[in-house]
C-alpha positions as CSV (number, residue, x, y, z in Angstrom):
1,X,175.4,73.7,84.0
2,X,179.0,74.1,83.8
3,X,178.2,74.8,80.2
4,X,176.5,78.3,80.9
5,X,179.0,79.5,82.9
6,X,181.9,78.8,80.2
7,X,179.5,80.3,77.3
8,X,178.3,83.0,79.6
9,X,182.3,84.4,80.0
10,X,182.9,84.3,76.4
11,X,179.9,86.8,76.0
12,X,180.7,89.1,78.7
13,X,182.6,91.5,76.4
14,X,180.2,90.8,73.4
15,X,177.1,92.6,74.9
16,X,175.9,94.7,72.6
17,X,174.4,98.3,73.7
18,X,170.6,98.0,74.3
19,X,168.0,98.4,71.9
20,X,166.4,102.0,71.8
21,X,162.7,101.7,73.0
22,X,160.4,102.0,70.0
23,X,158.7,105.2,69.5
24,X,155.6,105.3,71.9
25,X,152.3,105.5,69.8
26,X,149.0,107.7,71.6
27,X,148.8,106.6,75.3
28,X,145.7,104.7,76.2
29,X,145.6,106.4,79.8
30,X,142.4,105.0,79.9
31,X,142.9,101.3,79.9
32,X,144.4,102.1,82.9
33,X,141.6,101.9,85.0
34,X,139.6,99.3,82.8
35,X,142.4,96.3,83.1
36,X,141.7,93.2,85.4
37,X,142.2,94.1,89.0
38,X,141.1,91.1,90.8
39,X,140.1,87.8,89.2
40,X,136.3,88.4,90.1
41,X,135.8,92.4,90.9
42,X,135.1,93.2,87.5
43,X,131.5,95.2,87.5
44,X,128.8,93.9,85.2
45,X,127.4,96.3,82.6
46,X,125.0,98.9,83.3
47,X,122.5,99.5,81.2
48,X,121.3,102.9,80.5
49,X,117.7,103.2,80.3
50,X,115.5,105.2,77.9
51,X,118.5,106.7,76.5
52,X,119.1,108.1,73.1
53,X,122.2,108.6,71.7
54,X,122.0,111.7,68.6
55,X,124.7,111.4,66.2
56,X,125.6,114.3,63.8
57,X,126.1,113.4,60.1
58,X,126.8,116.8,59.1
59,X,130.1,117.9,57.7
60,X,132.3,121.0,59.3
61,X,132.6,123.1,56.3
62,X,133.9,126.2,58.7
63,X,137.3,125.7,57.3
64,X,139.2,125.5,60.7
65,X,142.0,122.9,61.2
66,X,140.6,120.5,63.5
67,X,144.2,118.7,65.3
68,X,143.5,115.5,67.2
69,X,144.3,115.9,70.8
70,X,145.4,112.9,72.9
71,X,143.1,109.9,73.5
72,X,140.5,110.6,76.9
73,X,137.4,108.5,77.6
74,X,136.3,109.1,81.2
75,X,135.3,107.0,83.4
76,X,132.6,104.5,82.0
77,X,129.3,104.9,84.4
78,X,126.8,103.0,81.9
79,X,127.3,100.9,79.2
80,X,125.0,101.1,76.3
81,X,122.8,97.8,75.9
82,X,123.9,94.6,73.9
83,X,120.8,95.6,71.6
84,X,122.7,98.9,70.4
85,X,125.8,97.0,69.1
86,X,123.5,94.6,66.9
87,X,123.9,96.6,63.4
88,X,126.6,98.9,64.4
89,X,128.0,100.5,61.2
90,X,131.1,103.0,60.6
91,X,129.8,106.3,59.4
92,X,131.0,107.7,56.2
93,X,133.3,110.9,56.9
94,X,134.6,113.0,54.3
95,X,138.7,113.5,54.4
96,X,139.8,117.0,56.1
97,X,142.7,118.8,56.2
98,X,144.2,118.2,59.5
99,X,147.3,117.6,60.3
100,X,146.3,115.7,63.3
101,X,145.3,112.0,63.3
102,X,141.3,110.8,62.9
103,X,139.7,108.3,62.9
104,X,139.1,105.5,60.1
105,X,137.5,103.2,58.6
106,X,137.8,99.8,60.2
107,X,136.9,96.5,59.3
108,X,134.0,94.2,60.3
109,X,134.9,92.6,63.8
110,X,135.9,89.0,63.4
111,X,133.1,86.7,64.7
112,X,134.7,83.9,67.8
113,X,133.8,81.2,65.5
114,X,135.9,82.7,62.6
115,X,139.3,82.5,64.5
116,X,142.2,80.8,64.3
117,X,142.0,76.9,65.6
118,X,144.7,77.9,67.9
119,X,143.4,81.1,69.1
120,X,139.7,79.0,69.7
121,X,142.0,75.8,71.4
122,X,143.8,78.4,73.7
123,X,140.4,80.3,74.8
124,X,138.6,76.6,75.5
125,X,142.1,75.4,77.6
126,X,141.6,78.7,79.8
127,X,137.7,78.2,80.0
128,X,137.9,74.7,81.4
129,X,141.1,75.8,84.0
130,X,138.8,78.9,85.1
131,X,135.7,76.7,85.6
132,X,138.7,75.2,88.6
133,X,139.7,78.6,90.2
134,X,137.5,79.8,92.4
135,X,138.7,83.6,93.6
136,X,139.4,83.4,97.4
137,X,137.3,85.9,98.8
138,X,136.9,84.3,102.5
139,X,138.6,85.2,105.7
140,X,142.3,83.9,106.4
141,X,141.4,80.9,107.8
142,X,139.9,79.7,104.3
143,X,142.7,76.8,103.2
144,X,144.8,76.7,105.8
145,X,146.0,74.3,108.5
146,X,145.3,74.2,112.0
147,X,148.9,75.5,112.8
148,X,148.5,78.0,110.3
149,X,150.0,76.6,107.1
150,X,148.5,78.0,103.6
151,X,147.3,74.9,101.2
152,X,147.6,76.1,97.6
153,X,145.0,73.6,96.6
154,X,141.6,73.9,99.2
155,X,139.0,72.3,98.4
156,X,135.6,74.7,97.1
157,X,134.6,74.4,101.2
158,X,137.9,75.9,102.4
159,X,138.7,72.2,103.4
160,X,142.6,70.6,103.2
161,X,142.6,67.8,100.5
162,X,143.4,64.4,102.3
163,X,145.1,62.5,99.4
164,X,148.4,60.4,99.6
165,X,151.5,62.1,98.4
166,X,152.1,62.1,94.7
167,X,148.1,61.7,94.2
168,X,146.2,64.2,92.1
169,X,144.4,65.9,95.9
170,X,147.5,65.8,98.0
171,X,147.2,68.9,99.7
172,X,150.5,71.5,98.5
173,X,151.1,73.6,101.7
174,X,153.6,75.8,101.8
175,X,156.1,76.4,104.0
176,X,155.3,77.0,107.8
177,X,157.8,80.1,108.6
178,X,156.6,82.1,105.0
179,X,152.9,81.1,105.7
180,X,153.0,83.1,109.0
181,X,154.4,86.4,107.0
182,X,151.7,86.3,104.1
183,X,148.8,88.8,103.7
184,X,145.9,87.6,102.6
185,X,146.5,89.6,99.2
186,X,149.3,87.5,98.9
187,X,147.4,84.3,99.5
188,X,145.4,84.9,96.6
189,X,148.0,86.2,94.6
190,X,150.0,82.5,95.0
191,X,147.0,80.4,94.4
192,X,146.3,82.4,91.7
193,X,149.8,82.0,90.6
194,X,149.4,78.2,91.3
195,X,146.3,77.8,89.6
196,X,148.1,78.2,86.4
197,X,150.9,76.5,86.4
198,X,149.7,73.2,87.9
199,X,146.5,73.1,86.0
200,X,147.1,70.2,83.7
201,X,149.9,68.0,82.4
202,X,152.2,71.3,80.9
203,X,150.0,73.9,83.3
204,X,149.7,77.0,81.8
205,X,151.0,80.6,82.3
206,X,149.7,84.1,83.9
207,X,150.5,87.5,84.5
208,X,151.0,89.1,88.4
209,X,150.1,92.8,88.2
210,X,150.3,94.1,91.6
211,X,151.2,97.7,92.8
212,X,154.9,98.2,94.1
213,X,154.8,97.6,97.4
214,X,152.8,94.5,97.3
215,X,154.9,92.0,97.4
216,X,155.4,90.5,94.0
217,X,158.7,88.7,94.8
218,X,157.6,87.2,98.2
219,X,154.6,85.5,96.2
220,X,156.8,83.9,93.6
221,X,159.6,83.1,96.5
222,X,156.8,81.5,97.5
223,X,155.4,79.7,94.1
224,X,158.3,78.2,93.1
225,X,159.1,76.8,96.5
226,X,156.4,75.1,96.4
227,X,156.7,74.0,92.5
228,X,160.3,72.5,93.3
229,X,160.0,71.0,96.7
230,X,156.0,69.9,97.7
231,X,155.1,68.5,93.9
232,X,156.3,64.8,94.7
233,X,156.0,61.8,93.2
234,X,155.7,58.4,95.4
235,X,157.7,55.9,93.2
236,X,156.5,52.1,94.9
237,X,159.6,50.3,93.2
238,X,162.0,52.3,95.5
239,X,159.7,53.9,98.5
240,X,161.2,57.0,98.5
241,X,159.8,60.4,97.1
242,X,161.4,61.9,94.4
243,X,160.5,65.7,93.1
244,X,157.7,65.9,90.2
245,X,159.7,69.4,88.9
246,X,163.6,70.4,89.4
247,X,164.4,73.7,87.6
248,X,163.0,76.9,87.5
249,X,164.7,80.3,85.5
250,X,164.0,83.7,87.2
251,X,165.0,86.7,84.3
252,X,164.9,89.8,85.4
253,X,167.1,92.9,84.5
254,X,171.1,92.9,85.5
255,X,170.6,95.4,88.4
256,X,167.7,93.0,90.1
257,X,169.8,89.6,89.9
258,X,171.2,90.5,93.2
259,X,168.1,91.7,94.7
260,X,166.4,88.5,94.0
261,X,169.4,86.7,95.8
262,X,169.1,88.6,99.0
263,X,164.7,88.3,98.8
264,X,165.3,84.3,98.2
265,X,167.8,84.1,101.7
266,X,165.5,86.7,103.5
267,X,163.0,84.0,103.2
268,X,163.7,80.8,103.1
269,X,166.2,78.8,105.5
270,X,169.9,78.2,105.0
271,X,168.7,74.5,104.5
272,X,165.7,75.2,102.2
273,X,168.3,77.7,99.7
274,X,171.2,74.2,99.7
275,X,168.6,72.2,98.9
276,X,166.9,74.7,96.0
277,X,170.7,75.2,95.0
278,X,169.9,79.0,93.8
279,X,172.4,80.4,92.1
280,X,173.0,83.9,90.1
281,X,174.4,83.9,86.3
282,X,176.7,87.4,86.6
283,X,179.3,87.8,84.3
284,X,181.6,89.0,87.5
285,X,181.8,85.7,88.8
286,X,184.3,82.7,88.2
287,X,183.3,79.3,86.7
288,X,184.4,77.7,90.5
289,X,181.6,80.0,91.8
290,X,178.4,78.9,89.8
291,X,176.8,76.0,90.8
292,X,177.0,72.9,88.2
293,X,173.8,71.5,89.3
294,X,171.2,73.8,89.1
295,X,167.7,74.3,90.2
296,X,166.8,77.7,90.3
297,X,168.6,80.0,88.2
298,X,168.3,84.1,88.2
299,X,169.8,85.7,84.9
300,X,169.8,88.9,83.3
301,X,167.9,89.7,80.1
302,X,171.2,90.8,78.0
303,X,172.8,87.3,78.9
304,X,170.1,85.5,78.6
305,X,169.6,87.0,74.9
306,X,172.7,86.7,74.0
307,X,173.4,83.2,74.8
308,X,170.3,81.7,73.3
309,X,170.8,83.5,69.9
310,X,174.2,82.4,69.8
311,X,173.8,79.3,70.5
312,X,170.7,79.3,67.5
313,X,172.8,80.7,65.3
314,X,170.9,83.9,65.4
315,X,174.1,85.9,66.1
316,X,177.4,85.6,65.8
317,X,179.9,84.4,68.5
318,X,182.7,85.8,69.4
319,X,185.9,84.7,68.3
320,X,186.5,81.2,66.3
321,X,183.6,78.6,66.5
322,X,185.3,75.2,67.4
323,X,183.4,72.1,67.8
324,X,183.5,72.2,71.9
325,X,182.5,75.5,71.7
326,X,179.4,74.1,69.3
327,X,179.0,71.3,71.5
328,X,178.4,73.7,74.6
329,X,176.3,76.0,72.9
330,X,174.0,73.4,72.1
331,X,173.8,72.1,75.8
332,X,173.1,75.8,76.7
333,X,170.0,75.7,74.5
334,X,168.7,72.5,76.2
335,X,169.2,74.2,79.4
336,X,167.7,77.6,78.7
337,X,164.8,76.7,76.2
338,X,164.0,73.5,74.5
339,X,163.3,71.5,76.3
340,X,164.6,74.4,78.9
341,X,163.3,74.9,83.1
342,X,160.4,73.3,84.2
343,X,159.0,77.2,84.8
344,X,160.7,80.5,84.0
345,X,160.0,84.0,85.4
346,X,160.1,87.4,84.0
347,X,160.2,90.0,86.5
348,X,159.5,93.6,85.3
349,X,158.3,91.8,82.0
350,X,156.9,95.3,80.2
351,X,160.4,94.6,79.0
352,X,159.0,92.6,76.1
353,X,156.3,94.8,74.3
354,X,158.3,95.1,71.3
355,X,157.1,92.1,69.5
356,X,160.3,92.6,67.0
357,X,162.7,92.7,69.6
358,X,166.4,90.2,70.2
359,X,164.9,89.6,73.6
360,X,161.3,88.7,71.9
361,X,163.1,86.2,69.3
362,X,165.0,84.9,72.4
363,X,161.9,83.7,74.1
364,X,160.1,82.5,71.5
365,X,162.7,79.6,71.8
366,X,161.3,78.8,75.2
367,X,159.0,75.5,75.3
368,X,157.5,75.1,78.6
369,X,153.9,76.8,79.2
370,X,154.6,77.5,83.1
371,X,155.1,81.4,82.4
372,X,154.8,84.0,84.8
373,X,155.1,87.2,83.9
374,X,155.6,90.3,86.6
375,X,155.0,93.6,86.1
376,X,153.7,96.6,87.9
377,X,152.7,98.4,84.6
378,X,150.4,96.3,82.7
379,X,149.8,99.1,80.2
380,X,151.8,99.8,77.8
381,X,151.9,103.1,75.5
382,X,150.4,100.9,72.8
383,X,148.0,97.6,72.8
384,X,149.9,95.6,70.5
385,X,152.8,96.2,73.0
386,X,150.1,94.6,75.5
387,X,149.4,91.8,73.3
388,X,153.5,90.7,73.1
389,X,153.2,90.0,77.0
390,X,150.7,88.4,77.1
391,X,151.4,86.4,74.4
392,X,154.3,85.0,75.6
393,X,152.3,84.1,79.1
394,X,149.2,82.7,77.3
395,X,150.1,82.0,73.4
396,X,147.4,82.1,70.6
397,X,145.0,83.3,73.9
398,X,144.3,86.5,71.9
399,X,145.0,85.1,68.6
400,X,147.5,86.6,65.8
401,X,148.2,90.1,66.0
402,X,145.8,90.5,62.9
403,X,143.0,88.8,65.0
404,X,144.1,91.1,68.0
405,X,143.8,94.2,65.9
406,X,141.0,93.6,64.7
407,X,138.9,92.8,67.6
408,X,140.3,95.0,69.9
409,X,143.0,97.7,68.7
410,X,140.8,98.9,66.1
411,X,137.5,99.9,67.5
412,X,139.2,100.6,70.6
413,X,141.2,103.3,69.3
414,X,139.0,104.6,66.5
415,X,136.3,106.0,69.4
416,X,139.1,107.9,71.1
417,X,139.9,110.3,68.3
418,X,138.2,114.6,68.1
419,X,136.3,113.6,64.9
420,X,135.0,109.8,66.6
421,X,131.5,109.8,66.4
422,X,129.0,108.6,69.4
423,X,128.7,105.1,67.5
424,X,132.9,104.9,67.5
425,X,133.1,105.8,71.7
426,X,130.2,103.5,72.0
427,X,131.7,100.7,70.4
428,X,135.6,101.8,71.7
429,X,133.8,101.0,75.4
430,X,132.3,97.7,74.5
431,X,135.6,96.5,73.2
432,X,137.4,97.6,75.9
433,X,135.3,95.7,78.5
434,X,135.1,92.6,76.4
435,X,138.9,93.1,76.6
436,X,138.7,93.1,80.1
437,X,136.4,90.3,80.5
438,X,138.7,87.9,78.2
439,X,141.7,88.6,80.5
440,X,139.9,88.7,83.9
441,X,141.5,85.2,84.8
442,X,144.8,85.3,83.0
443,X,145.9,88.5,84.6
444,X,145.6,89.5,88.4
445,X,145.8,93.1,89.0
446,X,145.9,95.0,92.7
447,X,146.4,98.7,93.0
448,X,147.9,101.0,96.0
449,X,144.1,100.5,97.4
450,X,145.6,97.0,99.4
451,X,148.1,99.3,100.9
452,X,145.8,101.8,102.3
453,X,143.9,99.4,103.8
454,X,146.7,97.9,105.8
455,X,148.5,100.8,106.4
456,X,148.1,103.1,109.3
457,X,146.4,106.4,109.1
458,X,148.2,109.0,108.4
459,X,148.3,112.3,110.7
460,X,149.7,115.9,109.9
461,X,150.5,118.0,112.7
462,X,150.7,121.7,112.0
463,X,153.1,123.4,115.1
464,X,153.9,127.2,114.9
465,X,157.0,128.6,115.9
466,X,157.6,132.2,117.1
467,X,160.3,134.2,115.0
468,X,163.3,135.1,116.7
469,X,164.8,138.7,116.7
470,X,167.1,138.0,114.3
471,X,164.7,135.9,112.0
């Protein structure tokens, strides 16, 4: 890994200034509210009964300028019945002049047997690794150890798997001193996180949504300490153990590298940290002072951008391009992406929405599926920013960005419009809990509500004081 650290010098002074966020479309505030929170807490559909819905056809020849104003759909109480949706047709409207947007004309909603091979292979892989994840919804005591110690992998009846190391059911516990300092929303958060990226020979990736405050970094602290050092393999040639997984890449902006160094030693022991060899990629540190083996590695975005697309060819380098310097950049690339960490981490990962992005176009080089993606703001200003994230964690899950836009964008956002008739908000709802539905076990989402809970109440005291003379 001596390699990065030469490359990563030469590109210090190359940084170019960021890229200007994109212009924000109409917020859907709304979504808010209606994105996986837990794996299992979404509600099932109400049906309203014996309820009509009257639509006006008529036109507004009154003349006035009608102007669009931003997106609201409140709260969803009922949901109109599956029977409502069966012949659901866009309604002719005549154009007016408004300078304010309205809604359109959208195409027919691709049926799930009309989409891409890909798109129908991802949904099936994520089908069949759901069908293995049951939500934990028990007591503490569900999974763990009789001194205490969580198991990543319980059996369905809260029961420790018994099989011999290496073995498909050998129990993953994690570490004794970190179990006694999890909350149970943690718990679940980790197995959750687990859940993904063991399931299978290449596992697959997820996104942790949690609140601030909930302990996002603790639970992947905790994830890939227990992806690097309890996945063993028992080789009979030799009798010795040998790790199944060696490297794991944490990117996160340049102002959190640090913070992620201090979280990693507030946790784990001075022996555990020399044996996970973490080390931080800054660009104000000598070569002697970066680790040449490597196991877990936190970056920045800008380096990590800039490095790959140099070494692709993407960009240009920086000075004259000699054959070492070739020779490194190449390494570089087999460390960062292909065939690149065993699992890689983006923390505040909202900073990929812009599908056209360097940073985008970086990642895209990346070839392992174990992908977890951290953010506290799941929403973005604009769905197709949504569907970059999650993308990347899950590829082809939603299908192309035609197939997304389709199914979702456009119905979505052609009921949330002045001029959208009871039809459009009818069908914007349905799509929007489908949505939901389709990403209920890729994406784990916890609001401020499991801090209230385990916080103390909170007392105001009112206390009087008399004036003095002088006041």
């Amino acid at each position: 890994m001596e390699v990065l650290a030469d490359i990563s010098d030469l590109l210090v002074d190359a940084l170019p200034p960021p890229t200007p966020a994109a212009d924000a479309a109409t917020p859907l505030g709304f979504l808010d509210d209606l994105m996986p929170s837990d794996v299992n807490d979404l509600p099932p559909p109400v049906y309203a009964q014996d309820e009509q819905v009257e639509i006006d056809d008529e036109d507004d020849d009154d003349g006035v300028e009608h102007v669009a104003e931003p997106p609201y759909i409140p709260e969803i109480a009922q949901w109109s019945s599956d029977d409502d949706f069966e012949e659901v047709e866009e309604e002719e409207t005549k154009s007016k002049n408004s300078k304010g947007r309205k809604k359109r004309r959208i195409a027919e909603i691709i049926d799930e047997e009309d989409l891409e091979e890909d798109t129908i292979l991802a949904r099936n892989e994520e089908q069949a690794r759901a069908k293995l994840f049951k939500a934990d919804e028990t007591p503490t005591s569900f999974g763990r150890t009789e001194d205490g110690r969580v198991c990543l992998n319980p059996l369905p009846d809260g029961t420790i798997p018994t099989g011999a190391v290496g073995a498909a059911d050998a129990p993953v516990l994690v570490d004794d001193y970190i179990s006694s300092k999890l909350k149970p929303h943690q718990v679940k958060g980790i197995r959750f996180l687990w859940s993904h990226i063991s399931s299978g020979p290449k596992g697959f990736g997820c996104i942790l949504a949690d609140f601030m405050g909930l302990g996002k970094t603790l639970q992947v602290i905790t994830t890939v300490h227990s992806f690097l050092n309890v996945m063993t393999v028992y080789d009979d040639d030799t009798s010795s153990e040998y790790a199944k997984y060696n490297t794991a890449l944490i990117l996160a902006p340049a102002i959190c590298v640090r913070n992620w160094e201090s979280e990693f030693t507030k946790w784990l022991s001075a022996r555990q940290l020399a044996r996970l060899q973490l080390t931080t990629l800054e660009a104000d540190k000598s070569i002697s002072d970066r680790l040449n083996a490597i196991l877990v590695m936190v970056m920045g975005y800008e380096m990590y951008r800039n490095i790959v697309l140099q070494a692709t060819g993407e960009e240009k380098t920086r000075g004259k391009t000699t054959p070492d310097l070739q020779r490194r950049m190449k390494d570089a690339l087999a460390c960062l992406c292909a065939p690149g960490p065993d699992l890689i981490v983006l923390d505040e990962g909202h900073r990929i929405r812009d599908a056209k992005s360097k940073l985008v176009k970086a990642l895209s080089h990346v070839e392992t599926r174990r992908r977890i993606i951290l953010t506290g703001y799941p929403i973005q200003n604009h769905m197709k920013e949504y569907w970059t994230m999650v993308n990347f964690a899950r590829p082809n899950y939603l299908g192309t960005l035609q197939e997304f836009k389709n199914r979702f964008v456009d119905p979505i956002e052609n009921g949330q419009f002045e001029d959208s008739s009871a039809v459009d908000i009818v069908l914007s709802r349905k799509r929007t809990f489908i949505l939901t539905k389709e990403l209920s076990t890729l994406v784990l989402r916890r609001d401020a509500g499991y801090l209230h809970r385990q916080l103390p109440a909170k007392h105001e005291f009112v206390l009087l004081c008399k004036l003095s003379p002088l006041q």
